[in-house]
py3Dmol code that shows the C-alpha trace and the ligand (Angstrom):
import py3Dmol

protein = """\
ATOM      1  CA  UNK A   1      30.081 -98.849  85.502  1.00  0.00           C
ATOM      2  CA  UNK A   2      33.659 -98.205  84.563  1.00  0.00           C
ATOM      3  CA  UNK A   3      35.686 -99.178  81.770  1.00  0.00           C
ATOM      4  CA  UNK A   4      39.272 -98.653  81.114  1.00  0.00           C
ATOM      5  CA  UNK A   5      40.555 -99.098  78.198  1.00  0.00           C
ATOM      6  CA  UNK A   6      44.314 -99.831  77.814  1.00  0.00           C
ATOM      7  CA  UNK A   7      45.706 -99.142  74.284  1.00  0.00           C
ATOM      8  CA  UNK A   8      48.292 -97.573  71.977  1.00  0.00           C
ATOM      9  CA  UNK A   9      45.015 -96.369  69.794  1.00  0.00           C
ATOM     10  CA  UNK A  10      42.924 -94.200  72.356  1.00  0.00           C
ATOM     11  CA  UNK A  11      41.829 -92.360  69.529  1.00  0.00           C
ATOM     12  CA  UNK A  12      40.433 -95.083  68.069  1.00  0.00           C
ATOM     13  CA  UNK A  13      37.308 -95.223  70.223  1.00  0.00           C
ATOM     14  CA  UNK A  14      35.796 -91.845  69.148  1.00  0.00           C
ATOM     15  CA  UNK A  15      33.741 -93.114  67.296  1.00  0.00           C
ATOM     16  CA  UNK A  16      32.020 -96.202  68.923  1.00  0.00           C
ATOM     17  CA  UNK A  17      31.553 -94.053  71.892  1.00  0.00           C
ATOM     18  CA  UNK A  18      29.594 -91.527  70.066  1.00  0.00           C
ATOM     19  CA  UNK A  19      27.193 -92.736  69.073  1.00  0.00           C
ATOM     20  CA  UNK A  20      23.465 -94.469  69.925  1.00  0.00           C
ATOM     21  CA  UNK A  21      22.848 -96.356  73.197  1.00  0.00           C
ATOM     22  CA  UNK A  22      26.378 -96.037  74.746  1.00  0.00           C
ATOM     23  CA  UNK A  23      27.196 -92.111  74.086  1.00  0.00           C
ATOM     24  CA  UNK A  24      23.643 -92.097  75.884  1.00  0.00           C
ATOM     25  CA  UNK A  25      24.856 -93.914  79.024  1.00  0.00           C
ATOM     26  CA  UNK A  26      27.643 -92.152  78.998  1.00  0.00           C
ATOM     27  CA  UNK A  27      26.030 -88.866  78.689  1.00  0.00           C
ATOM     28  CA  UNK A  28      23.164 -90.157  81.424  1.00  0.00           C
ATOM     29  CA  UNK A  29      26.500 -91.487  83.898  1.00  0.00           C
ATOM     30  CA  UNK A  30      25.319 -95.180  83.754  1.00  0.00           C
ATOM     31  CA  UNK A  31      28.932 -95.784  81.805  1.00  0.00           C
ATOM     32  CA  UNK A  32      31.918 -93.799  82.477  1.00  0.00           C
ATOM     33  CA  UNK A  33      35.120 -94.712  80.054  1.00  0.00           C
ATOM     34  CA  UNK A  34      38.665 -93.464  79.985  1.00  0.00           C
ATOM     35  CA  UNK A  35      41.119 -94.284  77.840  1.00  0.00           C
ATOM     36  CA  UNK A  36      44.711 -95.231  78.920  1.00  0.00           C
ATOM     37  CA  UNK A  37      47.720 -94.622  76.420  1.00  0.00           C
ATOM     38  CA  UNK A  38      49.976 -97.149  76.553  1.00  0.00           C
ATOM     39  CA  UNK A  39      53.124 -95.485  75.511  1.00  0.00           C
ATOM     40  CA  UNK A  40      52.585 -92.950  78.629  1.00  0.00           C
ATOM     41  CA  UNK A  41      53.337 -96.052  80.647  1.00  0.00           C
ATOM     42  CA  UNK A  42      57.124 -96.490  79.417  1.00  0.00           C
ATOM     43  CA  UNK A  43      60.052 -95.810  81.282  1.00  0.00           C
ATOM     44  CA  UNK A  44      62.740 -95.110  78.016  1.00  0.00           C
ATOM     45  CA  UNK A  45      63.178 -92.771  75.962  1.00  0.00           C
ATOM     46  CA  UNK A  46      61.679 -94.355  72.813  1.00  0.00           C
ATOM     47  CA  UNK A  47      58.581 -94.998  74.548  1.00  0.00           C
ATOM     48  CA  UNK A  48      59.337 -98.731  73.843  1.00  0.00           C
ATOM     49  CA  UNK A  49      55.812-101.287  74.208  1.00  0.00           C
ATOM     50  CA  UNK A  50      56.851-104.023  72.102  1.00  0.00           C
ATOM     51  CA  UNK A  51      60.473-106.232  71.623  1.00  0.00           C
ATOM     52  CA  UNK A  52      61.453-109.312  69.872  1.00  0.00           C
ATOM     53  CA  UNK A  53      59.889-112.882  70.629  1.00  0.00           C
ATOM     54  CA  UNK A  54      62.232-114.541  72.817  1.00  0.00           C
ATOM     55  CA  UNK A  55      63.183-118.209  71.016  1.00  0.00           C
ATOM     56  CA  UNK A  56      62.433-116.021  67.688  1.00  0.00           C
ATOM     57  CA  UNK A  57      60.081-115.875  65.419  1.00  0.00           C
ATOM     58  CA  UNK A  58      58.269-113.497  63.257  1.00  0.00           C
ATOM     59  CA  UNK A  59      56.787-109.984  64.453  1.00  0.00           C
ATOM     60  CA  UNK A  60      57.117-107.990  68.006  1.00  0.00           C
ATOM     61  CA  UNK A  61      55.854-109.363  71.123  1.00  0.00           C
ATOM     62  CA  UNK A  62      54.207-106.344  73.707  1.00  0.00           C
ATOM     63  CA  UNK A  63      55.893-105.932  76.916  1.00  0.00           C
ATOM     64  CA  UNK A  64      54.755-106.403  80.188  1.00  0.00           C
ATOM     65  CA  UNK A  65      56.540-103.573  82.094  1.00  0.00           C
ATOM     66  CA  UNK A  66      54.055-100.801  80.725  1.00  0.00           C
ATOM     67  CA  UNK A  67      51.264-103.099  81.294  1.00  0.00           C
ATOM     68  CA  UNK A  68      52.073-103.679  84.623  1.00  0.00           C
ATOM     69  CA  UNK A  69      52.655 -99.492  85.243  1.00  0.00           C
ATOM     70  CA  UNK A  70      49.203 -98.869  83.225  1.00  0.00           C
ATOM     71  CA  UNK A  71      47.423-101.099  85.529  1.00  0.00           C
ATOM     72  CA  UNK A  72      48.652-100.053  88.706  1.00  0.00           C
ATOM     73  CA  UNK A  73      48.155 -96.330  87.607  1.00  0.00           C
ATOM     74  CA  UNK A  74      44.202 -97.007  87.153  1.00  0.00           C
ATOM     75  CA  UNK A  75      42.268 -96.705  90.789  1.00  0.00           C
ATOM     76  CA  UNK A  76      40.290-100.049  91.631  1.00  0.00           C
ATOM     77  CA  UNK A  77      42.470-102.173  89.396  1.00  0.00           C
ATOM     78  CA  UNK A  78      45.386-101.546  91.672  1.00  0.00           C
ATOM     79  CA  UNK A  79      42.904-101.688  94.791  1.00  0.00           C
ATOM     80  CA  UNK A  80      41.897-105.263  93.650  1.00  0.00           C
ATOM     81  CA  UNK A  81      44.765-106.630  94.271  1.00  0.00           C
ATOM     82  CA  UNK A  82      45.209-105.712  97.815  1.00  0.00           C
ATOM     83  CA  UNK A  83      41.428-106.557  98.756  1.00  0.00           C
ATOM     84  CA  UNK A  84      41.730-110.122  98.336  1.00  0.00           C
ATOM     85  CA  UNK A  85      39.286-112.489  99.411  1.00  0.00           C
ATOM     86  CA  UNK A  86      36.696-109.361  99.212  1.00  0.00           C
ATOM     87  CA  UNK A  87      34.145-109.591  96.277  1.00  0.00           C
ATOM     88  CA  UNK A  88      35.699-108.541  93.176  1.00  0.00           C
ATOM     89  CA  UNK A  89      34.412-105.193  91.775  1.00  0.00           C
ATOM     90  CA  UNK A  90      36.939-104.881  89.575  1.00  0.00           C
ATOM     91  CA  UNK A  91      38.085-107.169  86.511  1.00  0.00           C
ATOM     92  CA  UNK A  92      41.637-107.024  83.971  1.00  0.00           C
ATOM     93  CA  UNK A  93      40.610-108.162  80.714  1.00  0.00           C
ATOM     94  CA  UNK A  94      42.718-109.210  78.380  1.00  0.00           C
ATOM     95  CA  UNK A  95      41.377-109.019  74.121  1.00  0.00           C
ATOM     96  CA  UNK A  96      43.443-111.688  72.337  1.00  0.00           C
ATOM     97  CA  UNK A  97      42.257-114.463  70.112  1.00  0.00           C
ATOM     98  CA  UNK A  98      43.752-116.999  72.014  1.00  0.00           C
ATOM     99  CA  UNK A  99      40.790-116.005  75.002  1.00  0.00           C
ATOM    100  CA  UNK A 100      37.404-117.787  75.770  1.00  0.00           C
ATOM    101  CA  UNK A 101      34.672-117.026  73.388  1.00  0.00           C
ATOM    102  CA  UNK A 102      32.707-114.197  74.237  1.00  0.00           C
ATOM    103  CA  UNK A 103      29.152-114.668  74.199  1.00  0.00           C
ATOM    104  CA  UNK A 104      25.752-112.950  75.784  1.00  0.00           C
ATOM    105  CA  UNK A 105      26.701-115.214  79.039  1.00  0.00           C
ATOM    106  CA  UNK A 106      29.875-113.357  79.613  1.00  0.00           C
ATOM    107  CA  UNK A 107      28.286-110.308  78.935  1.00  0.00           C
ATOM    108  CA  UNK A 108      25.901-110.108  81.603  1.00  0.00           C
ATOM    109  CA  UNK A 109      27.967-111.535  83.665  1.00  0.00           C
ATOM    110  CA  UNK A 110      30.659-108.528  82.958  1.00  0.00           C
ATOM    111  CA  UNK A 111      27.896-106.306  83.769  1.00  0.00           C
ATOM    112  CA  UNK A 112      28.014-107.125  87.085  1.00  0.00           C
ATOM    113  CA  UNK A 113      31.206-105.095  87.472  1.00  0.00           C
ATOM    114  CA  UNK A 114      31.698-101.788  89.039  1.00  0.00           C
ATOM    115  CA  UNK A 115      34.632-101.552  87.093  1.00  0.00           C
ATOM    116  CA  UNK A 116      36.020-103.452  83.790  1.00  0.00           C
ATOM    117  CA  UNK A 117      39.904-102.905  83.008  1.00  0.00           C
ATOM    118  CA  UNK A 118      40.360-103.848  79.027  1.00  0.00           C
ATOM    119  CA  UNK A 119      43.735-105.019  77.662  1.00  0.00           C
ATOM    120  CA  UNK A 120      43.992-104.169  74.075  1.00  0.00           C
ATOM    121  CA  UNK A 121      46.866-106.293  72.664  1.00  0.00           C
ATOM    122  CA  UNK A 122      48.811-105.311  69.126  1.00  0.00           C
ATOM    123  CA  UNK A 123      51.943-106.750  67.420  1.00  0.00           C
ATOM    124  CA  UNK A 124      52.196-110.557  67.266  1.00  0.00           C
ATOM    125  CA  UNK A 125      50.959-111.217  70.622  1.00  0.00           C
ATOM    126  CA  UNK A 126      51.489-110.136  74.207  1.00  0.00           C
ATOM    127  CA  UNK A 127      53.602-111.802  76.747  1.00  0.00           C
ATOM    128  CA  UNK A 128      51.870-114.514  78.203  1.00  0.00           C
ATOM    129  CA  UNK A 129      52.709-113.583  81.989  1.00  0.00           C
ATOM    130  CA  UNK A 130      50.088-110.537  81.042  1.00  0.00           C
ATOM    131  CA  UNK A 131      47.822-113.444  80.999  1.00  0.00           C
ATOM    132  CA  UNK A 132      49.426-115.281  83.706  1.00  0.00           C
ATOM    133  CA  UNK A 133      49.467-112.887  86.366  1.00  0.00           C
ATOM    134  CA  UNK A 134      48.131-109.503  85.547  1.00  0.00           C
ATOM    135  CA  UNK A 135      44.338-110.624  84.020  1.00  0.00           C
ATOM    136  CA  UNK A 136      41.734-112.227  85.368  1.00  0.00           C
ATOM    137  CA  UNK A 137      40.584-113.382  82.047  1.00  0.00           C
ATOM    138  CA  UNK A 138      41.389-113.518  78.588  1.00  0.00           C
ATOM    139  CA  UNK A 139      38.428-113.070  75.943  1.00  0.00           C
ATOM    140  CA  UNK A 140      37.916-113.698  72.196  1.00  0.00           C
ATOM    141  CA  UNK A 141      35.493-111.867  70.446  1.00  0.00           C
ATOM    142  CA  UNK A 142      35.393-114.901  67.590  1.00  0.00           C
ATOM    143  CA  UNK A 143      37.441-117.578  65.767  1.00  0.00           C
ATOM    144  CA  UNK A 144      39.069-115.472  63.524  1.00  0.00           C
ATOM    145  CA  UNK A 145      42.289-112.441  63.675  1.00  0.00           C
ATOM    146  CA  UNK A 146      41.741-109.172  64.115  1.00  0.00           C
ATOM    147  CA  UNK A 147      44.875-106.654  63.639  1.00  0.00           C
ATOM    148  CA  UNK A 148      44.443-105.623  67.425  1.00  0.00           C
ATOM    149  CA  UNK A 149      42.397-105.831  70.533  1.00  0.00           C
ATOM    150  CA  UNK A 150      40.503-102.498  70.409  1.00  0.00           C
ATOM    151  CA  UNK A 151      37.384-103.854  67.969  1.00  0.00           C
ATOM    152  CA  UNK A 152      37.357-106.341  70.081  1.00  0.00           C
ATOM    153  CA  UNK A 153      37.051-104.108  73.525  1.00  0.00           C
ATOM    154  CA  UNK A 154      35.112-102.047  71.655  1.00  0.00           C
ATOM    155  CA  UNK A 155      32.166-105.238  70.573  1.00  0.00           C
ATOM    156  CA  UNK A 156      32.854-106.184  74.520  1.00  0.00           C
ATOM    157  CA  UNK A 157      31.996-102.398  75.801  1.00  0.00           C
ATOM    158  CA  UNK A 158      29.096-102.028  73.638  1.00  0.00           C
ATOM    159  CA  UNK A 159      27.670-105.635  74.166  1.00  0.00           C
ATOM    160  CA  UNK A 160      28.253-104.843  78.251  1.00  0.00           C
ATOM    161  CA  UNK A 161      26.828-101.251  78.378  1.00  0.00           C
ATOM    162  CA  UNK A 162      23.773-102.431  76.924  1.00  0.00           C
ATOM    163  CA  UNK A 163      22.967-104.553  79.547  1.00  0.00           C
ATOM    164  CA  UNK A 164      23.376-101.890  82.379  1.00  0.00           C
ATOM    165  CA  UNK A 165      20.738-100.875  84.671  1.00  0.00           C
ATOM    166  CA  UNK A 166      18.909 -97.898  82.807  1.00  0.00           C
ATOM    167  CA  UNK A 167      20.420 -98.015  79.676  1.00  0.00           C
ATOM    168  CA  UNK A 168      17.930 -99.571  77.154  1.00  0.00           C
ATOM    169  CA  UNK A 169      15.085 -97.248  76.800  1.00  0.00           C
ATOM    170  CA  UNK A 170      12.423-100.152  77.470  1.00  0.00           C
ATOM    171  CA  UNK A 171      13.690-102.667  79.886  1.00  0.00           C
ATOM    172  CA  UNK A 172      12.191-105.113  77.759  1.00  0.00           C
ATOM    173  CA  UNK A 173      13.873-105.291  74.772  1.00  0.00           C
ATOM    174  CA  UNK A 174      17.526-106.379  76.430  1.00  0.00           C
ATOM    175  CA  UNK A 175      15.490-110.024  77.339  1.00  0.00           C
ATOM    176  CA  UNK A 176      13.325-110.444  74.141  1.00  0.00           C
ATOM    177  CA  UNK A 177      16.663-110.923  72.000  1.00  0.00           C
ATOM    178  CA  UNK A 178      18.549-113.207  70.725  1.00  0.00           C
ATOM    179  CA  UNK A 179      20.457-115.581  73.665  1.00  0.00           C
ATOM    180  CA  UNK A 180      18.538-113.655  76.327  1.00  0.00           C
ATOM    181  CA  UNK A 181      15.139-115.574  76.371  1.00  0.00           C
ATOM    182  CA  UNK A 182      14.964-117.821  79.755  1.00  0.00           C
ATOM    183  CA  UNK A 183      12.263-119.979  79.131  1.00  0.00           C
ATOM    184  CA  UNK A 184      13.969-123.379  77.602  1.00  0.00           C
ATOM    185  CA  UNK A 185      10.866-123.682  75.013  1.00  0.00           C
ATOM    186  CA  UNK A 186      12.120-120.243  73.651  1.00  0.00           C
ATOM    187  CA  UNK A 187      14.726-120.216  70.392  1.00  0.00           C
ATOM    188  CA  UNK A 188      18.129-118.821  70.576  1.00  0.00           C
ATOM    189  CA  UNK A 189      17.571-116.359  67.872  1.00  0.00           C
ATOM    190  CA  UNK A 190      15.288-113.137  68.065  1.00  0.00           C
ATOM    191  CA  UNK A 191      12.262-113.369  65.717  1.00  0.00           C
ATOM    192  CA  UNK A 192      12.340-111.381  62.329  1.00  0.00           C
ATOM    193  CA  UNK A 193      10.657-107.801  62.698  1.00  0.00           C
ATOM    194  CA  UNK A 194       8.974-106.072  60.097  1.00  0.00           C
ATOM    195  CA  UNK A 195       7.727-102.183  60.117  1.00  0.00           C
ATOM    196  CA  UNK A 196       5.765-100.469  57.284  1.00  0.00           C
ATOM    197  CA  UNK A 197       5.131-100.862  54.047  1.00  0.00           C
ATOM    198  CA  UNK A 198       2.945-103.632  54.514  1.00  0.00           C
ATOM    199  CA  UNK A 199       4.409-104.809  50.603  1.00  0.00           C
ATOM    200  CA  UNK A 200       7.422-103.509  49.145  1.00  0.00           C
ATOM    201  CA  UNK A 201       8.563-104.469  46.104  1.00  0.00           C
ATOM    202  CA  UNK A 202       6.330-107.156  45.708  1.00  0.00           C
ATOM    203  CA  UNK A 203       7.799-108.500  49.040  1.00  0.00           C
ATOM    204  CA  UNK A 204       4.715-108.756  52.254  1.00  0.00           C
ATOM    205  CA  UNK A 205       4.649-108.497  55.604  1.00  0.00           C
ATOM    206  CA  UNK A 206       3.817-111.913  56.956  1.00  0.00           C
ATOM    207  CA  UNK A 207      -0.364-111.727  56.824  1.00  0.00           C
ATOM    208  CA  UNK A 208      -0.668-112.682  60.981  1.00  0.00           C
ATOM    209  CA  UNK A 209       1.143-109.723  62.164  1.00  0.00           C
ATOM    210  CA  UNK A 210      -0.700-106.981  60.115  1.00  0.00           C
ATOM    211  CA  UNK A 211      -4.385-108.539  61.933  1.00  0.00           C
ATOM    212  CA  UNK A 212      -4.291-108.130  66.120  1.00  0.00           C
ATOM    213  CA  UNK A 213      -4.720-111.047  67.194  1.00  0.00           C
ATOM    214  CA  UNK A 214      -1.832-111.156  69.725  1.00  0.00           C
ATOM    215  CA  UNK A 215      -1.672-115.291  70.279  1.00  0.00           C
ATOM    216  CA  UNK A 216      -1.412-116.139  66.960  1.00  0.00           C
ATOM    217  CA  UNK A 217       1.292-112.898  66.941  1.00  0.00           C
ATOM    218  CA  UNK A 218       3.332-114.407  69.818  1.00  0.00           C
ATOM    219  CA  UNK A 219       2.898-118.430  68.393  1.00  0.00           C
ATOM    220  CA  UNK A 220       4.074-117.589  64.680  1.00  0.00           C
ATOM    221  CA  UNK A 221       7.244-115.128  66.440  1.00  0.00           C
ATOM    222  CA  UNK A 222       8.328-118.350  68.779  1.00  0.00           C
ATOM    223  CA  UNK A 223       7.662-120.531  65.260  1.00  0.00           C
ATOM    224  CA  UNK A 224       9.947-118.277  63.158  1.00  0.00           C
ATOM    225  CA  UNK A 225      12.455-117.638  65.618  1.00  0.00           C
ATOM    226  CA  UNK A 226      13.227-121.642  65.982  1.00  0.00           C
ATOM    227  CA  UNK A 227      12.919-121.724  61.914  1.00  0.00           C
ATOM    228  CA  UNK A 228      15.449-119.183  61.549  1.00  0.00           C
ATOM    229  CA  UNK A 229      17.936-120.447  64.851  1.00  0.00           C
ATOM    230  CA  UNK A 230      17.795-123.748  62.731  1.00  0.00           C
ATOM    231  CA  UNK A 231      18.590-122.296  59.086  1.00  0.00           C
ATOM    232  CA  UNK A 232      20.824-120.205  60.143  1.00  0.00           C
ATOM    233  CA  UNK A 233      22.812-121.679  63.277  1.00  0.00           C
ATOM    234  CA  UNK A 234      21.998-125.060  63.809  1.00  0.00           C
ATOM    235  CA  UNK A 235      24.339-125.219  66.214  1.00  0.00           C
ATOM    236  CA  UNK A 236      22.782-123.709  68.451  1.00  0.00           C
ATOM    237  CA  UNK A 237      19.818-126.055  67.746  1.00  0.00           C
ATOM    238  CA  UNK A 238      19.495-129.031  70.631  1.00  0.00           C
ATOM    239  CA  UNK A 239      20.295-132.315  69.456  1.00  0.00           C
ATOM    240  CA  UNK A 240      16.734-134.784  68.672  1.00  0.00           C
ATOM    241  CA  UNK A 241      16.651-137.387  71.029  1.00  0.00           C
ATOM    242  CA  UNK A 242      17.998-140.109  68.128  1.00  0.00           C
ATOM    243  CA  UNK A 243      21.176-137.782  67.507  1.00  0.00           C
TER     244      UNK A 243
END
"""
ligand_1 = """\
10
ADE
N 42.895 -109.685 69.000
C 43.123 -110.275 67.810
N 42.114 -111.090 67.467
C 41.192 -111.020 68.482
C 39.936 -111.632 68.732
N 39.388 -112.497 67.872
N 39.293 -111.330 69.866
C 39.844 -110.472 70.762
N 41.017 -109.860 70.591
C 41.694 -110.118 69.459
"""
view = py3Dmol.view(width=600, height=400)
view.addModel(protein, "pdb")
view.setStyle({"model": 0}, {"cartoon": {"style": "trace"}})
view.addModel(ligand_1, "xyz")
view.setStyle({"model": 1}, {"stick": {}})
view.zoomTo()
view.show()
């Protein structure tokens, strides 16, 4: 898969890139990513991305012009347009907090892409025909404000690349996790893991896990997996019958 990230920080993703499972895909070729720098995609002298809110208001509103030059400078973004009714291998995402909520859904989903274009929005807020007529989505990474849209592409990328085919080491553990499990019986949450000491601090290791016996291993995970989904995030509990 490809990503392209489009952003007045490319420097910024050094680091998550680096390190772990992704740097591995990229290393391996399962995930190519190049950055795009914004400002390279102005037409003035300033390099001007941002101007003031039409109708006023407070802080700088990005503008679409170098949006619209980044994306039609990026191969397979520009060819999407033109290959319309074809299936899509190519999607413009937009980061704001104003998107749909990512979750694990969207994330596999995404995965399916041969190529993901990601919007990283700064200032106040980017003009809305970005969202209008250059995206094909707009995603949150939460309900809360983050300074810019490049954590949030970079939580997207990570979440994504993970799911790619060849990526996770054993192609188990992306569907024994938390959201991933498809039997309806199954709990949200992942279970709690514990590795050696069998007592620290005065603290055990849950007795079943430390004696073999793989049932009672697999009924007490499935228990404490639905014990911690409800302490934890009951909302993602179904409702009893008499709610
Ligand atoms: N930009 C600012 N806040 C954001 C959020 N919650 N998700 C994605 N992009 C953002």
């Amino acid at each position: 898969m490809q990503f392209d990230l489009i952003t007045l920080f490319p420097d910024f993703f050094e680091s998550p890139l680096r390190y772990g499972v992704v740097a591995r895909a990229i290393l391996r070729g399962a995930l190519t990513v190049r950055t795009h720098h914004l400002r390279g995609y102005t037409g003035d002298r300033h390099q001007t991305t941002d101007d003031r809110p039409y109708g006023g208001g407070e802080g700088m509103v990005m503008k679409i012009e170098p949006l619209y030059r980044a994306l039609a400078g990026i191969a397979g973004a520009a060819e999407r347009s033109v290959r319309a009714g074809a299936p899509d291998p190519a999607r413009v995402i937009l980061l704001s907090a104003q998107g749909r909520l990512f979750d694990q859904a969207m994330a596999r989903r995404l995965a399916g892409y041969r190529q993901l274009v990601l919007i990283c929005g700064r200032y106040e807020g980017v003009d809305e025909r970005v969202a209008e007529h250059l995206a094909d989505e707009e995603i949150s990474i939460g309900n809360f404000v983050l300074t810019g849209g490049e954590l949030a592409a970079a939580v997207l990328l990570d979440a994504v690349a993970r799911l790619l085919p060849g990526v996770l080491g054993d192609a188990q553990s992306a569907l024994n996790e938390s959201f991933s499990l498809p039997e309806p019986a199954a709990a949200p949450l992942d279970c709690p893991h514990y590795t050696r000491p069998p007592e620290f601090n005065g603290w055990p290791v849950p007795q079943i896990l430390l004696q073999g016996d793989h049932q009672a291993i697999r009924d007490w995970r499935a228990r404490a997996a639905w014990d911690k989904t409800r302490r934890l995030r009951p909302d993602l509990c179904p409702a009893k019958p008499d709610e």
